[in-house]
C-alpha positions in Angstrom: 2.1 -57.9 -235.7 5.5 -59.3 -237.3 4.8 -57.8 -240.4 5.4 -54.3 -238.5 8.5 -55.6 -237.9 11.9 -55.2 -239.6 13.6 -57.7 -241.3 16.8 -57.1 -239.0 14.7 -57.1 -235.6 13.1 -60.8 -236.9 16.4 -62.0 -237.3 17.7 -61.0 -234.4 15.0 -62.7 -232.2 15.4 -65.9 -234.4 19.1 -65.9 -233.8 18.7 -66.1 -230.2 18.5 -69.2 -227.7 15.5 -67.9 -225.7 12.4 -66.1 -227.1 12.9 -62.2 -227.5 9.6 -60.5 -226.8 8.3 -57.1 -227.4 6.4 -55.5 -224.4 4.3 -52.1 -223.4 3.0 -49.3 -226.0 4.0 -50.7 -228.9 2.4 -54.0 -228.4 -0.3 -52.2 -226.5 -1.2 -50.2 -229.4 -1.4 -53.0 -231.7 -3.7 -54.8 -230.5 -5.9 -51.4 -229.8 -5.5 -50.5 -233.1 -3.6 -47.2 -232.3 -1.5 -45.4 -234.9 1.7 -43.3 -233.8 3.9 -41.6 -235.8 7.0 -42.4 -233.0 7.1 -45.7 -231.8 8.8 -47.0 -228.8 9.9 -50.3 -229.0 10.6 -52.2 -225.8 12.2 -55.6 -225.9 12.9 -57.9 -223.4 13.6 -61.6 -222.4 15.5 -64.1 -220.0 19.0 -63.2 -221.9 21.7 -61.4 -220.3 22.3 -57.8 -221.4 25.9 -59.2 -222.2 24.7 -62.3 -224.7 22.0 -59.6 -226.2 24.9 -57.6 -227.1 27.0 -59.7 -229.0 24.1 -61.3 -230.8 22.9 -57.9 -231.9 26.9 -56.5 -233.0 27.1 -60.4 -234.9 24.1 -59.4 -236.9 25.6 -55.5 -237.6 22.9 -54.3 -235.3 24.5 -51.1 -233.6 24.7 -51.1 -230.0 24.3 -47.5 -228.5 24.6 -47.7 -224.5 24.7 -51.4 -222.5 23.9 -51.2 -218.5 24.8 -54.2 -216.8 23.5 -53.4 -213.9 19.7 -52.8 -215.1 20.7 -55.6 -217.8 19.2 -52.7 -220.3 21.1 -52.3 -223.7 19.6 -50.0 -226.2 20.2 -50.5 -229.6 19.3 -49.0 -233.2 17.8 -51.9 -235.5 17.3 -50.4 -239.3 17.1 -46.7 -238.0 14.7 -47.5 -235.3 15.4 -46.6 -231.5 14.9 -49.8 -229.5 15.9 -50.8 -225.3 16.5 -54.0 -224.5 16.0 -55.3 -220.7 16.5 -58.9 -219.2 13.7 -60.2 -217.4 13.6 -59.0 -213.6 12.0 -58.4 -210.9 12.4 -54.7 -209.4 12.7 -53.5 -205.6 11.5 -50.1 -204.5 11.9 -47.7 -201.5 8.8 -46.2 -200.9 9.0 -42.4 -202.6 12.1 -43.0 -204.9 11.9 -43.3 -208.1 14.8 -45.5 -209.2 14.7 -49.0 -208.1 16.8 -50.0 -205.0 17.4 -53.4 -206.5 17.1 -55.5 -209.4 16.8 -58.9 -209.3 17.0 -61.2 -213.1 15.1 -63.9 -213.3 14.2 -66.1 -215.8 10.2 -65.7 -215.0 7.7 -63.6 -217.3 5.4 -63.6 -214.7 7.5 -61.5 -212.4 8.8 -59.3 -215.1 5.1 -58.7 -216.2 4.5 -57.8 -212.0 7.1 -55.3 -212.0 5.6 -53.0 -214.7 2.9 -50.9 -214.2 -0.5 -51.3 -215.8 -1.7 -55.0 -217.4 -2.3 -53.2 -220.8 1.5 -52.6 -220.7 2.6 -55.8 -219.8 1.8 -58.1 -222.8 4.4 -59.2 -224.6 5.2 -60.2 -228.4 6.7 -63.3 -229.1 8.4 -62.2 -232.0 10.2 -65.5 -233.4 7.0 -67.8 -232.6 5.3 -64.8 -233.7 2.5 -64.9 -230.7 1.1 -63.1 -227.8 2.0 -63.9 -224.6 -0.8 -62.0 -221.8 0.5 -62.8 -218.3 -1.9 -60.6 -216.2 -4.9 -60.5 -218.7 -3.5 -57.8 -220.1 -5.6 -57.8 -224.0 -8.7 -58.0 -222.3 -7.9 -54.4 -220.3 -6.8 -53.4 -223.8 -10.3 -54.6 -225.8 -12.4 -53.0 -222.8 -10.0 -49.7 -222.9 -9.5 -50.0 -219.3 -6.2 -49.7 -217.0 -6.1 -51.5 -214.2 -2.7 -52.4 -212.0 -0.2 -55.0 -212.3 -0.1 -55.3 -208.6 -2.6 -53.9 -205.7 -2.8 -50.4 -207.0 -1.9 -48.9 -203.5 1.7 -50.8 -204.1 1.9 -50.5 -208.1 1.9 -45.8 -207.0 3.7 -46.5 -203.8 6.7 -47.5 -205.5 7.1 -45.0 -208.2 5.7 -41.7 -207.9 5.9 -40.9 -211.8 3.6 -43.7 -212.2 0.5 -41.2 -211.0 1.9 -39.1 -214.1 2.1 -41.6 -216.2 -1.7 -42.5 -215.1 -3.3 -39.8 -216.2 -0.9 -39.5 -219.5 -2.0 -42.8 -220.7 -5.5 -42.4 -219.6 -5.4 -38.9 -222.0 -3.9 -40.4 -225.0 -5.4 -43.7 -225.2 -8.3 -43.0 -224.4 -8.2 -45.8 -221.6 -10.5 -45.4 -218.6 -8.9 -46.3 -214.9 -10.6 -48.4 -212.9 -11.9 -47.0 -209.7 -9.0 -49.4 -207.8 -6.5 -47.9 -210.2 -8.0 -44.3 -209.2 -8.0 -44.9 -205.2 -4.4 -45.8 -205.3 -2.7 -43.4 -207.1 -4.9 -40.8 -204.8 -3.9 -42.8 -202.0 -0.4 -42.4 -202.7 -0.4 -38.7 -204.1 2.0 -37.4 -201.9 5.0 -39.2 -203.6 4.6 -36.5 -206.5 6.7 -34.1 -205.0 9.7 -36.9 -204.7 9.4 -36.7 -208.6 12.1 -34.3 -209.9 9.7 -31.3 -211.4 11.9 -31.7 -214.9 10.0 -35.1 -215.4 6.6 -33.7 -213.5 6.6 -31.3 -216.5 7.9 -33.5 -219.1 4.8 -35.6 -218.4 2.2 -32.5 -218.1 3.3 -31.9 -221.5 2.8 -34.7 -222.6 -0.9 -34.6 -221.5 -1.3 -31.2 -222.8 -0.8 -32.6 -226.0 -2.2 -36.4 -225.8 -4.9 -35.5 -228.8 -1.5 -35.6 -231.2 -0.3 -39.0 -230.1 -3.1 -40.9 -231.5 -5.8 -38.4 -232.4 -8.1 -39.0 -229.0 -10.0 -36.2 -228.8 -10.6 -34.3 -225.0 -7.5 -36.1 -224.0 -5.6 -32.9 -222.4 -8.7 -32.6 -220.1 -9.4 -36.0 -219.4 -6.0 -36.6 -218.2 -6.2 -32.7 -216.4 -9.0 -34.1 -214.7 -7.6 -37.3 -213.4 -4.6 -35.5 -212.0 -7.4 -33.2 -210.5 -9.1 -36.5 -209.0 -5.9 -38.7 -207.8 -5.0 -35.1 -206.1 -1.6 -34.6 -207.9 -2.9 -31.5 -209.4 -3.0 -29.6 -206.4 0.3 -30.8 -205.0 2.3 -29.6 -208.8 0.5 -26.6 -209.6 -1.0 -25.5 -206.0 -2.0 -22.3 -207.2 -4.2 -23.3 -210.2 -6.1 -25.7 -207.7 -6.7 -22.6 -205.3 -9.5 -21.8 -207.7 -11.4 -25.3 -206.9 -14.7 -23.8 -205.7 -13.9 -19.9 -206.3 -17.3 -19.6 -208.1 -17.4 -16.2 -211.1 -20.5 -14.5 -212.2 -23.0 -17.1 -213.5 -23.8 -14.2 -216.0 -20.5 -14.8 -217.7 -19.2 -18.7 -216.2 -20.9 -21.7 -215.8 -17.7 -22.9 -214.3 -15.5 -22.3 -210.5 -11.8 -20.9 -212.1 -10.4 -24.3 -211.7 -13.0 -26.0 -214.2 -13.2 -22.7 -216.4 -9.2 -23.0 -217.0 -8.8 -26.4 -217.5 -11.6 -26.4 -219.9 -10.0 -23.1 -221.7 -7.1 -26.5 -222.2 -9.8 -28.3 -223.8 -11.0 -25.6 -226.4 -7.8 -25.0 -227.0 -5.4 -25.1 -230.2 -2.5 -26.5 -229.7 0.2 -23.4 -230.0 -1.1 -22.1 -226.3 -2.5 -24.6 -224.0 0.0 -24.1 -221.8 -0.8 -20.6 -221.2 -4.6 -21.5 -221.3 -4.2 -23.6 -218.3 -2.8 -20.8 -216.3 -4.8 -18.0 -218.1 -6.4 -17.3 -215.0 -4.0 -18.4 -212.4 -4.0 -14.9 -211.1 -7.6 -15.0 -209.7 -7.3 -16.6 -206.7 -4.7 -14.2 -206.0 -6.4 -11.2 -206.5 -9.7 -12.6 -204.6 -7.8 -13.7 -201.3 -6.0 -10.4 -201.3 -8.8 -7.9 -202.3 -12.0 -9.8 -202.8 -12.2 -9.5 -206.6 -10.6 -10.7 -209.4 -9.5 -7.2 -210.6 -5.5 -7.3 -212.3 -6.1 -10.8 -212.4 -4.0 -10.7 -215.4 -0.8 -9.0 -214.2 -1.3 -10.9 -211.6 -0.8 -13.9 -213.2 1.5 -13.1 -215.3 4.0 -12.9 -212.8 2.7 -15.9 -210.9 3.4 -17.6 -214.4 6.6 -16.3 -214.3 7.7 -18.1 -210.6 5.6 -21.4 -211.8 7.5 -21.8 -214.8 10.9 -21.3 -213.0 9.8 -23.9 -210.5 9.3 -26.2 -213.4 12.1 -25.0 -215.0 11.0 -24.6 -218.2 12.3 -22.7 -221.2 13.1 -18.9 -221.2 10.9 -18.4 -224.7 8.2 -20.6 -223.2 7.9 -18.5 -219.7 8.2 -15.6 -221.2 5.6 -16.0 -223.9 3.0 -17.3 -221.5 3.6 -14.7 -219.2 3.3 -12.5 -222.1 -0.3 -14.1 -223.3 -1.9 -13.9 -219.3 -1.0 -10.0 -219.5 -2.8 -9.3 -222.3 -5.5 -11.8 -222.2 -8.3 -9.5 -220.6 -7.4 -6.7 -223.1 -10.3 -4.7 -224.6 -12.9 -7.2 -222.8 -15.7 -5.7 -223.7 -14.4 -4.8 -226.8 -15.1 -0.5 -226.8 -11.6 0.6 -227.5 -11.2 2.8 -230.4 -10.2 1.8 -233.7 -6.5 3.5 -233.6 -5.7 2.5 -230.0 -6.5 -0.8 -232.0 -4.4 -0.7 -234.7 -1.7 0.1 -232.2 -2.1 -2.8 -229.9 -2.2 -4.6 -232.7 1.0 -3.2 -234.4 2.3 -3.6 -230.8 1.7 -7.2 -230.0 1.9 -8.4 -233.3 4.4 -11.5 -232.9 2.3 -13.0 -230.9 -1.2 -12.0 -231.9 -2.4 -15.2 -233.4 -1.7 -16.6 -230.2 -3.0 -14.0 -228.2 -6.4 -14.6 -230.6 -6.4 -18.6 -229.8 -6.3 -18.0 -225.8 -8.8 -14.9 -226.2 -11.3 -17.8 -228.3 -10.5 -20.4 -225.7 -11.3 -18.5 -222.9 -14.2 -17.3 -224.6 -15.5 -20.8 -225.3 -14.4 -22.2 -221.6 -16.9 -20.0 -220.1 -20.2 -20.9 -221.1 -18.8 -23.9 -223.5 -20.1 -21.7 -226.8 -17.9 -22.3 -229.8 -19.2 -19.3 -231.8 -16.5 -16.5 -232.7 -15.4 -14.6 -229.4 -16.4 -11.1 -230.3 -12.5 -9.1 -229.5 -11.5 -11.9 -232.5 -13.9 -11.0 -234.2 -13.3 -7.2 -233.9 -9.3 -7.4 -234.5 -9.6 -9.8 -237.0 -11.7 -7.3 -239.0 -9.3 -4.5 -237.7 -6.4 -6.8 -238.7 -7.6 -7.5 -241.8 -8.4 -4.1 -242.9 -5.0 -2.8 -241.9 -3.3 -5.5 -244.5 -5.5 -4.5 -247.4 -4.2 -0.9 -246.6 -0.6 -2.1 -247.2 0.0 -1.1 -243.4 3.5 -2.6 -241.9 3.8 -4.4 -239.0 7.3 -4.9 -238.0 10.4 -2.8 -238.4 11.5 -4.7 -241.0 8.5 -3.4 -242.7 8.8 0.0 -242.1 10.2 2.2 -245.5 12.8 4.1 -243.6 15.7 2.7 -241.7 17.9 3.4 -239.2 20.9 4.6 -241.0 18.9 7.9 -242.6 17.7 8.9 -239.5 21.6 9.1 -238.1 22.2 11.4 -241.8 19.5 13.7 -240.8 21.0 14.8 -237.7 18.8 11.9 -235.2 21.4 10.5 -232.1 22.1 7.0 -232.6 20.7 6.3 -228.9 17.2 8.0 -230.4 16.6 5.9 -233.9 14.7 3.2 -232.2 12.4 4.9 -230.5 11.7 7.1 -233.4 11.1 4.3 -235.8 8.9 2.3 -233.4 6.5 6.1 -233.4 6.9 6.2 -237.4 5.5 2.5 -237.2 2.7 3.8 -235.2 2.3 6.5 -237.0 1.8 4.5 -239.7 -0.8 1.8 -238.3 -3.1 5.1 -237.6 -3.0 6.6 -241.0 -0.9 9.9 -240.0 1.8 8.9 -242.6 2.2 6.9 -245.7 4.6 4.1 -245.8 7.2 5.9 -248.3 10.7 6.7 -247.2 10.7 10.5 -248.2 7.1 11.0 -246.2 8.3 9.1 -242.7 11.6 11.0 -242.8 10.0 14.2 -243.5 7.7 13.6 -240.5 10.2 12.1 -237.8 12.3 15.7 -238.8 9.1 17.8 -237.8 8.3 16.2 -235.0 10.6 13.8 -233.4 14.1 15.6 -234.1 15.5 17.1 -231.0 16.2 20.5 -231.6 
């Protein structure tokens, strides 16, 4: 492992009186063979945060941030983000996340007990240039296996964002919990909702996209699923679990709505699994209320809309999921006529390829068939066509602009409408894309008299 190392960080840990370990993922990963573009490298050891410091600024090693308190200093070593901590031993009140008290010490053991899972708490000897394994930590990591540092019921009852972090690992790892491990985060579920819902989403994020941190694949619904088992799932996104046992027509779905969306997650591409977990949040909705699942999609749209501000996430995000659940039942079975295809096509265009990557995943997610779902196959021919023809898309595509509609005679307050109908116009064959043709045709027919 010291060969990953840089020459700077070596030197640092040779420098000091007492060993200077690494500790967690990065070791972790090491030893399972796990490759990472972004590495987070934790050190630690018995050395004040104080005598870290000055050790570190002696070598030219920039200090960013030193917390005497925590005994945590984070530094930058060669370009490379790294957080020191001193060895301690942490004291929790039961549903907050921040420690109540740190206590240093000078033993390994207890810093090793204060972490969460054994495969994170083997540490890296990096002078001596050896592993040091506690709590039997490398043989959780050979077996791919998580267990607790501690009883599991008090390893979750002293940090709720450690069920989060549970299922996280378990998805991009590829690590299995042990049925201990399981029966105490569900034990403990209830301390999710002392979490503050920025980090709750930071880490469903993160599990929506666990396949990119070291290329395990299924890991979005592996860790789904284990938030579905420890019984988090229901308590941050209570409306996606009201469609736990809310069975569909076994004509069209293998699946209950809660298994069908998280496996649209699991077929999905990366740019919309977001809105493929919540594709179909609206059922449940629609079924309590009217006994089907008719305007499901508006429906969830706007349920989207209230999760997401909940969660407080981004404006663009909300508003292009929301967007994607509106639209995701469109032309379902696929009859609509070609020009009232061109137009929704024209129409929705920013966001088609995404609206074609939740249309395939939801296609897939019901009766797990990976051929081509047939509206992608229909627009994508449509789509396809309309390019060959030269056909614009956008505004900015359009011929004719804004300013010679104002010289032949159009209100300033009417020019966008009347572009947006030329576009259409366009997309259905009634007029050529050519300057002199749409401004002939907005003056016969859209031009006010």
């Amino acid at each position: 492992m010291k060969d990953t190392l840089s020459k700077s960080l070596i030197a640092l840990a040779e420098k000091l009186p007492r060993p200077l370990y690494i500790v967690g993922g990065r070791v972790r990963d090491f030893i399972a063979n796990l490759t990472a573009e972004d590495i987070d490298t934790d050190l630690c050891s018995p050395i004040s945060a104080e005598e870290f410091s000055r050790a570190a600024e002696e070598l030219g090693i920039k200090t960013d941030a030193t917390y005497k308190n925590t005994g945590t200093v984070k530094i930058t070593v060669d370009g490379e983000w790294c957080e020191y901590t001193c060895f301690r031993s942490d004291e929790y009140i039961r549903g907050e996340h921040r420690p109540a008290a740190t206590y240093f010490t000078d033993d390994i053991n207890l810093d090793a007990r204060r972490r969460d899972f054994k495969c994170n708490a083997v540490y890296y000897d990096i002078a001596a240039g050896k592993f040091v394994d506690p709590l039997g930590g490398i043989e959780d990591i050979k077996a791919k296996r998580i267990t607790t540092v501690a009883p599991a019921k008090k390893v979750f009852g002293e940090d709720g964002l450690r069920l989060m972090r549970l299922a996280r690992i378990a998805a991009q790892t590829g690590f299995v919990p042990d049925s201990e491990c399981l029966k105490g985060a569900r034990d403990n579920s209830e301390l999710i909702k002392d979490i503050s819902v920025e980090r709750i989403f930071a880490e469903l994020w993160a599990i929506l996209y666990s396949d990119l941190k070291y290329g395990c694949a299924d890991g979005p619904y592996r860790g789904l699923k284990i938030l579905q088992e420890i019984k988090v799932l229901e308590k941050i996104l209570p409306e996606l679990y009201k469609g736990a046992g809310l069975d569909q027509r076994k004509d069209f779905h293998k699946y209950d709505v809660l298994e069908h969306s998280l496996r649209a997650v699991k077929y999905s591409p990366e740019k919309v699994r977001f809105a493929a977990l919540l594709h179909d949040i609206g059922k449940p909705y629609c079924y309590e209320r009217e006994g089907k699942f008719a305007g499901h999609e508006e429906e969830g749209a706007r349920i989207a809309r209230d999760i997401c501000a909940r969660l407080k996430v981004s404006k663009n995000l909300t508003e292009e999921t929301a967007q994607l659940i509106a639209l995701h039942m469109y032309d379902l079975r696929c009859d609509a006529k070609v020009n009232k295809a061109r137009k929704f096509i024209v129409k929705n265009y920013a966001i088609l390829d995404k609206l074609f990557m939740l249309k395939q995943a939801d296609y897939s997610a019901c009766m797990d068939q990976t051929d081509t779902a047939p509206f992608v196959q229909k627009y994508t021919e449509i789509l396809n066509e309309m390019k060959s023809e030269g056909t614009p898309f956008t505004l900015k595509e359009l011929k004719l602009k804004g300013d010679a509609l104002i010289k032949a005679g159009f209100a300033p307050a009417e020019v966008g409408k009347t572009l947006e109908n030329l576009l259409y116009d366009c997309c259905i064959g009634q007029v050529e894309n050519d300057a002199e043709k749409l401004l002939k045709r907005a003056v016969k027919i859209y031009l006010r008299a």
